[in-house]
N, C-alpha and C positions, 0 to 999 in steps of 0.2 A: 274527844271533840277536837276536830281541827279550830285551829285556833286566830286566824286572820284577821276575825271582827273585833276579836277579845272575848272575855269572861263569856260574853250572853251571844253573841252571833253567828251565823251560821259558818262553815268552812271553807276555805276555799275552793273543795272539791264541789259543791253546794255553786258555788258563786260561780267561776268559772263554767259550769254546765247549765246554771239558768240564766236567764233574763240578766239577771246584774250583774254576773261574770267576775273577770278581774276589774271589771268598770266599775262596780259597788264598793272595793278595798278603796282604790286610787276616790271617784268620788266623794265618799266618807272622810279620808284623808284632805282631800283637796277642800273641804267644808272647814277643817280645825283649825288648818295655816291660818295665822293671823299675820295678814299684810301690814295691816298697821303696826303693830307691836315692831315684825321684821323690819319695816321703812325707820323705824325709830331707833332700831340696833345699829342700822349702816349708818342713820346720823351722826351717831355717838361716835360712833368708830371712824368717822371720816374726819374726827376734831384732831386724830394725831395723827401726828408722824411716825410710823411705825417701820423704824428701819432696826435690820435683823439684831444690832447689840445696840437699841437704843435706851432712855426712858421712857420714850413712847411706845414704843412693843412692851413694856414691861406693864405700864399702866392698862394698855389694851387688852392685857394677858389677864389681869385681876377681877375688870369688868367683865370679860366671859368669862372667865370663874365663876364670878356670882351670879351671873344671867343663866348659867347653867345650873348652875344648885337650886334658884328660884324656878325655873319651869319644871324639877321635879327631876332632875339625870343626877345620880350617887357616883361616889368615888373620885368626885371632882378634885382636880389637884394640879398646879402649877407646877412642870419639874424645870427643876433647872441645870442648864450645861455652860459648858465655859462659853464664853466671848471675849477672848482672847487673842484670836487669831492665827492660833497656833493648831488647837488640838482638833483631829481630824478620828472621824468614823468613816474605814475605808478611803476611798477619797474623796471625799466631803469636809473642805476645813473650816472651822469657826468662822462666826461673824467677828471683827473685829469691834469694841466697842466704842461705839461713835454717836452721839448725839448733838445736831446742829441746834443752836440757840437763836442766833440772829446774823446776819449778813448784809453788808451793805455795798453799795459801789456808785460816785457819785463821778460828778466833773463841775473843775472847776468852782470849789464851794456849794456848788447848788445844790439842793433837796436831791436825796438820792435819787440818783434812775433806777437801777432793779432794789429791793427791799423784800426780804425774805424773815418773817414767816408770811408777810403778805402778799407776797407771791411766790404762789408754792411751786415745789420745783426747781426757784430757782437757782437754791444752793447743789454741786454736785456730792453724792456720796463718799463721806471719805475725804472731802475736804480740808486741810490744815488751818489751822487758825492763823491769822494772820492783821496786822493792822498797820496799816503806811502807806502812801504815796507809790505808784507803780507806774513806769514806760508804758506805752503803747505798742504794739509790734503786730505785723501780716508776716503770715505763713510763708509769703513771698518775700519776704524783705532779706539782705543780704545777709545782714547780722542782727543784731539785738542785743536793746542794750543791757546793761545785767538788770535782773529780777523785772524784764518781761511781762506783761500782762498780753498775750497773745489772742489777736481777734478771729475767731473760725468760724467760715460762712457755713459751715454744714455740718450734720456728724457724718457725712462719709469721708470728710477731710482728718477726723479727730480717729486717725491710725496708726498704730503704734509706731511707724518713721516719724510723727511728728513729738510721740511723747517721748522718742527716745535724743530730738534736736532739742526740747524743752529741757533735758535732763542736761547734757550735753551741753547747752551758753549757758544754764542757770536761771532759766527763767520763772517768774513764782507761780503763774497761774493759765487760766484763758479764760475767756465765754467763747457759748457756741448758740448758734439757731439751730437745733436740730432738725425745725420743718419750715422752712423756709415760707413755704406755700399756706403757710397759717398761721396768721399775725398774730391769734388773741392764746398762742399757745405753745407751753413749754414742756418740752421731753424731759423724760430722765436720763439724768449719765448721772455712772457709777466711775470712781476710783477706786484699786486696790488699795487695801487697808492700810497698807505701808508707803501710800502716798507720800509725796513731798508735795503737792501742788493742790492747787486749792481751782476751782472751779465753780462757772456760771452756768446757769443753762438761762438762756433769755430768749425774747419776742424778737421777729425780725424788725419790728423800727425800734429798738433799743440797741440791737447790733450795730443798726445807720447813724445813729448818734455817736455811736462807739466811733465808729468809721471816720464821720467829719471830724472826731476829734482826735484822731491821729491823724488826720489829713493838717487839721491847726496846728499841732505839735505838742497838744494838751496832757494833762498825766491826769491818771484815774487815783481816786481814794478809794481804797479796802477796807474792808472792815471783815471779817469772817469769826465768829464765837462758836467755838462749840467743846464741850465735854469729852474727853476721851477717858477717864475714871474707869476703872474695871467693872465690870458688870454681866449680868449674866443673863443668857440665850434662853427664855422662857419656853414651854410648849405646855399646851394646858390639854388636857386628858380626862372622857368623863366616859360613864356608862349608863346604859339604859337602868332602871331598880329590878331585884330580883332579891327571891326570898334568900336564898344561900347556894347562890354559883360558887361551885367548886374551883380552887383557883387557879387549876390548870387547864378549865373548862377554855374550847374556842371559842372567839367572838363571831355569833354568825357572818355579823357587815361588821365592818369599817367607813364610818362617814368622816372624812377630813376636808379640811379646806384650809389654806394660807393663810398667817393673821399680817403677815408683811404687807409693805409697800405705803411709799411717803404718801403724804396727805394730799388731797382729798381719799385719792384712790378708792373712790365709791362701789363701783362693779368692778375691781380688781385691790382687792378681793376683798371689800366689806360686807358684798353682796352675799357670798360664799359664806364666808363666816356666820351671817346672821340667817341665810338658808339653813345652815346646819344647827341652829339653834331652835328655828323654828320645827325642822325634823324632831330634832330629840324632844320638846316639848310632845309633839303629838305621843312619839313612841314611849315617852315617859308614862303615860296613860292608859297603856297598854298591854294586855298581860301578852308576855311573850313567852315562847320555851326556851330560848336563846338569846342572847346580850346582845344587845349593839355597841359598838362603842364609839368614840367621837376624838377625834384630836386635830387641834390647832394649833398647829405652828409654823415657825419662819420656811418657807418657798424651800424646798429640796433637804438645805441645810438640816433644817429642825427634825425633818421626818426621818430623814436618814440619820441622826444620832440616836432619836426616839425607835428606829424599825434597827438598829445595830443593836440596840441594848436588848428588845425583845430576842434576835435571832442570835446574835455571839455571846450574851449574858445570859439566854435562854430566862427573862423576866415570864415571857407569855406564849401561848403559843399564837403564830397569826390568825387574823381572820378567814372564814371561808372564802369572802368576797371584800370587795373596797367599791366605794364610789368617791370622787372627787369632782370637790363645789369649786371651781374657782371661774370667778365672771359670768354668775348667773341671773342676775338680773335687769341686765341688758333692754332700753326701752326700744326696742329692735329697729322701726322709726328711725331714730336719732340718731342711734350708734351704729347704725349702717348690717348688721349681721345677723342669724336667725342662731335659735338655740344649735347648738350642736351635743350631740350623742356620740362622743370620741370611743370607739367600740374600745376592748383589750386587745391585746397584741395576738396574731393568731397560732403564733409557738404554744400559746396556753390556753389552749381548748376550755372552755367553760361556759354552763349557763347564762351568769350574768350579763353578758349581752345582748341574747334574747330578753331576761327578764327585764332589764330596766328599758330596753324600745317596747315592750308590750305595755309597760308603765306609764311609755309619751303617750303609744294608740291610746291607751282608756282613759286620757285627761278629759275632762268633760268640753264638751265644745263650748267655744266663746262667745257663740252667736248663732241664729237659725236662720235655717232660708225662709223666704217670701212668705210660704205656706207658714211653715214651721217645721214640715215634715224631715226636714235633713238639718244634723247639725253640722256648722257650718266656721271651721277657724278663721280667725283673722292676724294670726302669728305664723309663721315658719319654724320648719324642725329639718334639720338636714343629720345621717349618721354619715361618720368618716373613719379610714381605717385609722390605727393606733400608730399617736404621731410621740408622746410622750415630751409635751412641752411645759408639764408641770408636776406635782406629786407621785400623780398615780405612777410615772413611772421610774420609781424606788421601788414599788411593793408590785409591780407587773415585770420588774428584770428577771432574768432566766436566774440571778443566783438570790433569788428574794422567791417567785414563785407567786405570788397573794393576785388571784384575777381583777383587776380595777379596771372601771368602764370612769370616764371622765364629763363631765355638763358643764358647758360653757357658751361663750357666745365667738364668733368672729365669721367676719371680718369686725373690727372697732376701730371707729376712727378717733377716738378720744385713749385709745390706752396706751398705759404711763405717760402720760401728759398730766399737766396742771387741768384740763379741760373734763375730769374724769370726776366730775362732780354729781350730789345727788341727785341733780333733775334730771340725768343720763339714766337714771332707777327708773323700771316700773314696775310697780307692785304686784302687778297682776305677773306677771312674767317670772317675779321673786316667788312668789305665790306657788305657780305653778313647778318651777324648779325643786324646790321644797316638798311639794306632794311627788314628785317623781323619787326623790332621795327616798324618803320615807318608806313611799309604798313598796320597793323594791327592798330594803331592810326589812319592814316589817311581812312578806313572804318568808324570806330564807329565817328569819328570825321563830316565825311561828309553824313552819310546813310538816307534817306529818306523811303516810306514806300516800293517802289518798292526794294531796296535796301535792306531792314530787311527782305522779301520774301524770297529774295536770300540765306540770312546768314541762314533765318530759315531752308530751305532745304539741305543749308550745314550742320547745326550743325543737320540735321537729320541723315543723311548720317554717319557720325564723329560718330555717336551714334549708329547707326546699326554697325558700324566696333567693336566697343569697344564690342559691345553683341553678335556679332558672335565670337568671339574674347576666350570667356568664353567657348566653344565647347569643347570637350577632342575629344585628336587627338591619332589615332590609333597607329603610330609610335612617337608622345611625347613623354612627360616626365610622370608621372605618377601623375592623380589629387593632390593637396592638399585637396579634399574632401570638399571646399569653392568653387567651378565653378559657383554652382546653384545660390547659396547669394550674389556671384558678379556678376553674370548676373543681378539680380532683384536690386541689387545696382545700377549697369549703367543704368538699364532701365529708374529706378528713376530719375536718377542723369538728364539724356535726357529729361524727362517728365520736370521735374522744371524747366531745363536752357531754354528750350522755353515760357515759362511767362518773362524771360527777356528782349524779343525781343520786347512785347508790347510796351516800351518807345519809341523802334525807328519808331513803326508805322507798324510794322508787320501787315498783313491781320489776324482777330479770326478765319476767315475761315479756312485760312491756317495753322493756329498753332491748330487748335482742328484739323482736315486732318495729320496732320502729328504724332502728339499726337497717335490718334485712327492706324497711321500707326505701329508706336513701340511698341504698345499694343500688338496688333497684333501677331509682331515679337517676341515679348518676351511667347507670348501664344506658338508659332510656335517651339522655342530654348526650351523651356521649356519641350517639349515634350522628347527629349533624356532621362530627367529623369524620368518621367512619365514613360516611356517604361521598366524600371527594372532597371538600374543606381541610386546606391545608393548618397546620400552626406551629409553631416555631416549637423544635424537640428540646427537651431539655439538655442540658449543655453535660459531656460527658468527665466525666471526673480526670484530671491533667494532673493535680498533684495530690500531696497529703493535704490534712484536712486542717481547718485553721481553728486552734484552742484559744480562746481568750488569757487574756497574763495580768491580770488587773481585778482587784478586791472586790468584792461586792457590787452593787450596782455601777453600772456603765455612767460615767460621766465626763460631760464634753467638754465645760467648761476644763476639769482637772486634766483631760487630756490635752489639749492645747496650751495647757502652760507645760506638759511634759513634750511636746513635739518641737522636731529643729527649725529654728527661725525659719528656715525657708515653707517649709510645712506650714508653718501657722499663719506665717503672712499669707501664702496662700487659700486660707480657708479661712480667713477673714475676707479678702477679696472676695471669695466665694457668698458668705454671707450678706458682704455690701449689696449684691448683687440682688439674691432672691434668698433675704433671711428664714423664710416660712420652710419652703421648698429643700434649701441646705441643711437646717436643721436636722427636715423630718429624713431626708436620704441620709444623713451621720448617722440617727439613731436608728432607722432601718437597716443599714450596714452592720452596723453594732451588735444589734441586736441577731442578725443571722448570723453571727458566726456560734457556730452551734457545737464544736469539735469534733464536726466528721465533712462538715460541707466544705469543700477547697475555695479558692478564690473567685471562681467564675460560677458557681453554686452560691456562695453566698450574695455575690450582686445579684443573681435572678430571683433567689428567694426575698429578698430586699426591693425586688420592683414586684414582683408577688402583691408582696403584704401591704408595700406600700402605695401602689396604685401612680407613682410618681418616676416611672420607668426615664422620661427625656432626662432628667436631674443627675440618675442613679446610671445613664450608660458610660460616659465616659470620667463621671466625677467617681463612680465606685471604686476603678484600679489606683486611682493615686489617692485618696482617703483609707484604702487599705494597707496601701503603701507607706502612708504618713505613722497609721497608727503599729505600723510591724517598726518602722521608725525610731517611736516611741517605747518600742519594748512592751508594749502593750499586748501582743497576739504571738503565737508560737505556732511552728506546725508538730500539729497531731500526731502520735506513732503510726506509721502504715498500716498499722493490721486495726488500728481506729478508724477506717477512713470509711465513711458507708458511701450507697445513692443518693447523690445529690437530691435534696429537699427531702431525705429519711426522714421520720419523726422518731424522736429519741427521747423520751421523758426529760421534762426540763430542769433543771439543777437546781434543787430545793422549793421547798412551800407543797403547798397543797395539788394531787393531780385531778 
């Protein structure tokens, strides 16, 4: 009996070919999510401050512990690693352990102006304790007098020339307005662990008071409390119940999400958090052939000591798939952004991108037309390619392997701000996030061979969209002169992810049938340029090919503190600029360098995947530049060198 519904329901070979299809699993599912229970988890969870070595992550850690044991998920367990800020998995180094208590900052005797915990936010992380009287000082001022309290109208002001003048006269601290252009609201800044300086983040008419009072000649009172005691970097880890999984058995999914980030921090990431809890509730209920499991912890840090100790300690083997919750319950309205479906990266061919977009189509519609006859949403869904600006990509890196598709929301105009409150939730939204996690686990978790037929036809399908998709359209936008090399990219991408299916028993028949189908199709699309349409030839290979020189998962943060000031000033600059955009070109760079594609192959396969071509034309040679730099990349032995945008099996995890 395929096993989808559970114990008594039909299969999903059954579903997907009748009437109820995959829309009957997702449905079903979308019926169990309890909104309310979920709105009551991000409550709770919005009460702390949850920074990566505080007490507040530790207390947050305990509460999903038990919210996980009570919906029914076994194995539940707290692990813990240092927070320290020393010891490093690959390079990924500890949180350092910091917990703010209280802050103050007045003038003149009077009732404080900022006041932190009640105004969140507005301590910065990492800040020093401190209690005394402090100067006043602008960025522009000639000097300053010793122990400074430095006023900064922006964070594009708050760049490392000013933290290294702050170092430099001695000064103790700053505030900053990070958004100038929004009074009732305060960003986050982080300090290095090993700060000396203590930090505000404040409202833009709090800065102006700040301002008159350096203009009077005024001195500010401090106040800054906090805990620096040793302590440790929680990550809390559960699994679906099962009679006696073998314990080198794979986890089919992997559902994770963030337990970090200061308080409120409601959709980033309490939303996520309490999504995943409402998943495993449902999947707790369910008899599955295969485990899911669940982990929660600190942003990058946490999963990357958690996925080192699986793959260098050899604890477990990874999961088939991953999904990641982070900022999913987004009251779309409010927060300005619609869900988003962050695909995997396309180095690693796999299912799970069709599966979990087939998951958004079968969400039951929110409302019907006039008649009734059409259902009819009143939310947004946009997919994007694989940008890798949280979890998922640790266990989607070339030397990690694990295919993770990402659900989130943006654009937000409330994130990391104090403004990132519950009434930014909507439940229905949480809701749906939730049955999307779910449904997509509970496939690969229960699919048999009839089952993996199904997906295979889907993910054919899923793949004929993407390669029709590359067409140039008479009234579009005008080609980028890349159509043809991303057609033959998807086609690829399609061809490989169907050898995935063989684990779950797929028919060969049917996967070579469908194979020879996209051949086919790709011969068929292919023909517009054949016909006289030109498009830009792939770039021919110039040197050897560029090896990665750097542990484990690619990371940018640790690479910027290994690159030469000039470098890094620079790609800070860069960031100031178009943080979104810079980002996702780092890690789309990064991420192609493959050990056989040279320098100019890797930037084209990098505007490829990443659809972000203006970003990646002339910021690619000197980001590759920085990171060879850094000792970060090698070139290749010669007789390694393949055709540019070869496919080469990716460097560990599953293919």
């Amino acid at each position: 009996m395929s096993g989808f519904a559970g114990a008594s329901g039909p299969g999903l070979s059954d579903r997907l070919s009748g009437p109820s299809g995959l829309s009957g699993l997702v449905g079903g599912i979308h019926q169990r999510i309890d909104a309310d229970e979920a709105m009551g988890w991000v409550a709770r969870l919005a009460e702390w401050d949850r920074y990566q070595g505080s007490a507040g992550i530790a207390e947050a850690a305990d509460f999903v512990a038990g919210e996980a044991e009570r919906v029914g998920l076994a194995d539940v367990k707290v692990l813990s690693f240092p927070a320290d800020g020393r010891t490093a998995w690959w390079t990924y180094t500890a949180p350092s352990s910091w917990t703010p208590r209280a802050a103050h900052l007045s003038l003149n005797g009077r009732p404080p102006l900022v006041s932190y915990p009640a105004q969140p936010y507005a301590i910065a992380a990492n800040s020093v304790a401190v209690d005394g009287e402090v100067p006043l000082a602008l960025p522009r001022d000639s000097g300053w007098p010793p122990g400074a309290l430095v006023l900064v109208g922006s964070a594009a002001d708050l760049g490392p020339g000013l933290f290294a003048r702050m170092r430099a006269e001695k000064a103790r601290g700053f505030c900053v307005t990070t958004d100038p252009d929004r009074p009732g609201q305060a960003g986050r800044v982080e300090l290095p662990g090993d700060s000396s300086l203590f930090g505000f983040s404040v409202f833009p008419a709090q800065l102006e008071e700040l301002l008159r009072a350096h203009r009077r000649g005024e001195r500010a009172r401090v106040v800054v409390d906090v805990d620096t005691g040793p302590r440790q970097m929680p990550v809390v880890v559960a699994r679906t119940p099962s009679r006696c999984p073998p314990a080198d058995e794979a986890d089919a999914c992997l559902l994770t999400a963030h337990l970090c980030h200061p308080a409120p921090g409601a959709n980033d990431n309490a939303s996520g958090v309490a999504a995943a809890l409402a998943a495993g509730r449902v999947l707790a209920g369910r008899s599955l052939r295969r485990p899911v499991r669940f982990v929660w912890a600190p942003e990058f840090v946490g999963l990357a000591a958690y996925v080192h100790q699986a793959v260098e300690e050899g604890t477990r083997p990874l999961p088939a798939m991953a999904v990641n919750l982070d900022m999913v319950g987004e009251d779309q309205r409010r927060c300005g952004g619609p869900l988003i479906v962050e695909y995997g990266p396309e180095y690693l061919p796999h299912y799970a991108n069709a599966l979990v977009e087939a998951c958004v189509r079968a969400l039951p519609p929110a409302a019907r037309s006039y008649s009734g006859a059409v259902g009819c949403d009143t939310w947004a869904w946009r997919t994007t390619p694989f940008v890798g600006a949280s979890d998922h990509a640790i266990l989607a890196d070339r030397a990690i392997g694990c295919p993770a598709v990402q659900l989130g929301h943006w654009p937000d105009r409330f994130n990391h701000s104090s403004a990132d409150t519950l009434d930014k939730v909507d439940p229905l939204e949480l809701r749906r996030s939730a049955t999307i996690a779910a449904s997509a686990a509970a496939v690969v978790a229960t699919a048999d061979g009839r089952d993996a037929d199904r997906i295979t036809q889907l993910l054919a399908r899923w793949t004929a969209r993407r390669m029709t998709a590359c067409l140039p359209s008479a009234d579009g936008p005008p080609s980028d002169g890349m159509a043809a090399a991303r057609l033959t990219r998807r086609w690829h991408y399609g061809r490989d992810a169907l050898h995935t299916l063989r684990p779950l028993g797929a028919s060969p028949r049917l996967l070579d049938r469908q194979a020879e189908f996209l051949a086919g199709l790709h011969r068929t699309l292919s023909s517009v340029w054949d016909d006289g349409l030109t498009e830009q030839p792939p770039p021919s290979p110039r040197g050897p090919g560029l090896r990665r020189n750097w542990p484990g998962p690619f990371n940018l943060r640790a690479l910027m503190g290994a690159m030469a000031q000039k470098d890094s000033q620079w790609f800070l600059e860069e960031l100031t600029v178009d943080r979104g955009g810079c980002y996702a070109a780092a890690m789309a760079l990064a991420q192609s360098i493959d050990g056989s594609s040279d320098a100019a192959a890797v930037i084209r396969i990098a505007e490829l995947d990443s659809g972000i071509r203006p970003t990646t034309a002339d910021f690619g040679e000197r980001f590759l530049a920085a990171i060879a730099g850094a000792g970060w990349i090698e070139e290749a032995a010669a007789d390694n060198v393949a055709a540019p945008g070869t496919r080469r099996p990716h460097e560990g995890g599953t293919a």
